[in-house]
C-alpha positions in Angstrom: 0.0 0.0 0.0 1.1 3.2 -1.1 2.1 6.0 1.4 -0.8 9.1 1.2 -0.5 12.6 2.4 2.9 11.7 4.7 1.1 9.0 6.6 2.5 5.7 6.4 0.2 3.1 5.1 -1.1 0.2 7.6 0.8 -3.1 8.4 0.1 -6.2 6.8 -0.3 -9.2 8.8 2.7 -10.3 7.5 4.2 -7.4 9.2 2.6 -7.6 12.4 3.6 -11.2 12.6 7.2 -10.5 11.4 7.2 -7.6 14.8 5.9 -9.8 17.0 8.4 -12.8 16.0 11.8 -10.1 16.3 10.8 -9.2 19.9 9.9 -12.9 20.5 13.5 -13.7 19.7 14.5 -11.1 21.8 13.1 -12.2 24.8 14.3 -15.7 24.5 17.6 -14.7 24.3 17.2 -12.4 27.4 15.1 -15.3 29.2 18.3 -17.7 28.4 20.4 -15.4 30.3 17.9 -14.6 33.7 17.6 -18.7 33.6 21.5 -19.0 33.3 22.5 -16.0 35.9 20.0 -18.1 38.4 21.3 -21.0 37.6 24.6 -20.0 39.1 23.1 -18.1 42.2 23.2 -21.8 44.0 26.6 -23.3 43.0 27.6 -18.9 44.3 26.0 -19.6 47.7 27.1 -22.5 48.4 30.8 -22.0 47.7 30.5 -18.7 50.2 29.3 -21.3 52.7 31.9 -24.0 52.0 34.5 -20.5 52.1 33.2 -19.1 55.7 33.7 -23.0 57.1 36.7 -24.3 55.8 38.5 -21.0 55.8 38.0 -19.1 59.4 40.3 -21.8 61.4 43.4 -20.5 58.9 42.8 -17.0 58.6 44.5 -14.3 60.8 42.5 -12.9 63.1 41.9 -9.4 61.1 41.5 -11.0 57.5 38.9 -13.4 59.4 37.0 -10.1 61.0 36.9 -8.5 57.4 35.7 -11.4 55.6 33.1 -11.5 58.5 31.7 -7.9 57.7 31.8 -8.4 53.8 30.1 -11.7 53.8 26.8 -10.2 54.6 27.0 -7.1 52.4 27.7 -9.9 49.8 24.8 -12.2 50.8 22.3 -9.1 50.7 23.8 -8.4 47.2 23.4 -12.3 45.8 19.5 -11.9 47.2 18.6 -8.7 45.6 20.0 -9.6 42.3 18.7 -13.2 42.3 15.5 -11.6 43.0 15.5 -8.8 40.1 15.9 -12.0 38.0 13.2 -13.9 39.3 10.8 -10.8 38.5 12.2 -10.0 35.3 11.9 -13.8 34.0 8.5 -13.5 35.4 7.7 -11.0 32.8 9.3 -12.4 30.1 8.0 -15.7 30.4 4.5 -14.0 30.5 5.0 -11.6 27.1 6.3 -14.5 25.7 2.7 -15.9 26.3 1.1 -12.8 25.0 3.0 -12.9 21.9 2.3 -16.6 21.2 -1.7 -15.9 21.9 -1.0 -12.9 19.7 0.5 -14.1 16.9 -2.3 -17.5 16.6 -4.7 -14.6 16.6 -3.5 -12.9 13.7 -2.7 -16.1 11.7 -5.9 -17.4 12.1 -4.3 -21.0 13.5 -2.4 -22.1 16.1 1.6 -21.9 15.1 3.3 -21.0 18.5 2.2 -23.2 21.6 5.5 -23.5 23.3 4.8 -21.5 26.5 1.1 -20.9 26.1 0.7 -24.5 26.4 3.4 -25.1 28.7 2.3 -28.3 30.5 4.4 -27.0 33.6 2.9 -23.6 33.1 1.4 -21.6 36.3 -1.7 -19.8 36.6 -1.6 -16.5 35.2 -0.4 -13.9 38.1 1.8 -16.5 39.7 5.6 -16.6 40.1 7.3 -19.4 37.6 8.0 -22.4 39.8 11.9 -22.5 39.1 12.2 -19.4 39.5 10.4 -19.8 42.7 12.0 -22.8 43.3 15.9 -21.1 43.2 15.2 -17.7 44.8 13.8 -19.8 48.0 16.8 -21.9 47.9 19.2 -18.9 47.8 17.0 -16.7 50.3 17.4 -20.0 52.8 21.0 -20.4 52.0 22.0 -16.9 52.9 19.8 -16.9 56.1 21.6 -19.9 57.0 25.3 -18.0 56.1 24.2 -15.1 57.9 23.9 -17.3 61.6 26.9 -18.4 60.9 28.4 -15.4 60.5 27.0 -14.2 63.7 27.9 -17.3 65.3 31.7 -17.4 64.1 31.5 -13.5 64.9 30.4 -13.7 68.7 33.0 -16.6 69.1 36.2 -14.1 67.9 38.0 -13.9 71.4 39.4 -10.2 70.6 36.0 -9.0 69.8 34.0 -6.9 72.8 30.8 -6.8 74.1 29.8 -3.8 72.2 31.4 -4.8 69.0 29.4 -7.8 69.2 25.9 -6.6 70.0 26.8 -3.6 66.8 27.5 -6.6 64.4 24.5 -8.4 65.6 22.6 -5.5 64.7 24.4 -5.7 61.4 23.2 -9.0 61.0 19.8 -8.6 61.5 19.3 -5.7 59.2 20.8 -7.9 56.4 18.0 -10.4 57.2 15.4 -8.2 56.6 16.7 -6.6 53.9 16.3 -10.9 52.3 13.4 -11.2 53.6 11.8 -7.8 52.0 13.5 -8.7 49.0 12.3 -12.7 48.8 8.8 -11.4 49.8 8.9 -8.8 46.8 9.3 -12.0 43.8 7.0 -14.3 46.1 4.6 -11.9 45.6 5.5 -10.5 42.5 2.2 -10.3 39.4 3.2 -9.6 36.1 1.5 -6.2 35.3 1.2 -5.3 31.5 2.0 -1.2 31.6 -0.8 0.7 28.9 0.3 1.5 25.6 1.5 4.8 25.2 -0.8 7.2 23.4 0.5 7.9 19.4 2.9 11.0 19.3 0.8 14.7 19.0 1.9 15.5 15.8 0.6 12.0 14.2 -2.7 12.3 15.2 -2.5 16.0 14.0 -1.4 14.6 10.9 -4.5 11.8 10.9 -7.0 14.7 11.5 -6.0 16.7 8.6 -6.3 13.8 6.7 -10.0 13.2 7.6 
């Protein structure tokens, strides 16, 4: 279709289809890495864990204190981020779904069924299982680190009463800074944002056509 008085013409469905299937491919390869980034939030956890064990009884007493105030700024960190992930593979599993449903529509048939027919699919508004599944497991793993920490911490012979009671303190912000974050993805809903209205000078354009 030709393009009249400076508006361009329509899209096919050829077009729309061809739109839909370039930011489908996009969001697959940015689902690939969210699964792959949470993927290696466990293996991360657990090797802090096997390093705040195995290491304390060899380190001097001041490398031992400052890996004992890092290790929870580092815990919070693995938490938040593991989190953002879990939300953000929330949505792009879901517009995935949309773009399936979307493109069977225009076609007429069903083409794409991948994740709209996802047999391991939750109901709509509810965290994916997995991702579920690996931010409770790093959530519980840090929890676990960060009584350690305080345990290893109140057990330091050179460390003082107040010292102790500041770094418990220490500790327990840091546990509810995970549990605020693991309660923001349990609870997380995938909420599609309204369309932005077409630029001013289009539908200036559009009225001086009609």
């Amino acid at each position: 279709m030709r393009q009249q008085d400076g508006i361009d013409p329509p899209l096919s469905n050829r077009d729309r289809i061809n739109v839909l299937l370039e930011e489908y491919r996009a969001l697959n390869a940015l689902l690939t890495f969210r699964m792959t980034a949470m993927d290696r939030r466990l293996p991360v956890a657990g090797g802090l864990f096997a390093l705040l064990l195995g290491s304390m009884s060899s380190l001097s007493g001041e490398t031992r204190l400052w890996l004992l105030l890092t290790l929870p700024l580092g815990l919070m960190w693995l938490v938040i981020t593991t989190a953002n992930h879990a939300k953000s593979k929330e949505d792009h599993l879901r517009r995935i779904d949309e773009i399936e449903r979307l493109v069977n529509a225009i076609a007429g048939e069903e083409l794409m069924a991948f994740q709209s027919r996802h047999p391991m699919k939750t109901p709509h508004g509810t965290l994916d299982r997995t991702a579920l599944g690996t931010g409770l497991a790093v959530v519980t793993s840090s929890l676990v680190m960060l009584i350690a920490c305080q345990s290893v911490f109140a057990a330091l012979p050179s460390v003082g009463y107040e010292l102790r009671c500041v770094y418990l303190v220490y500790v327990v912000f840091s546990a509810c800074v995970m549990f605020i974050h693991a309660r923001s993805f349990i609870r997380y809903r995938y909420r599609k944002q309204p369309s932005d209205p077409p630029p001013l000078h289009v539908i200036r354009r559009i009225r001086d056509v009609l």
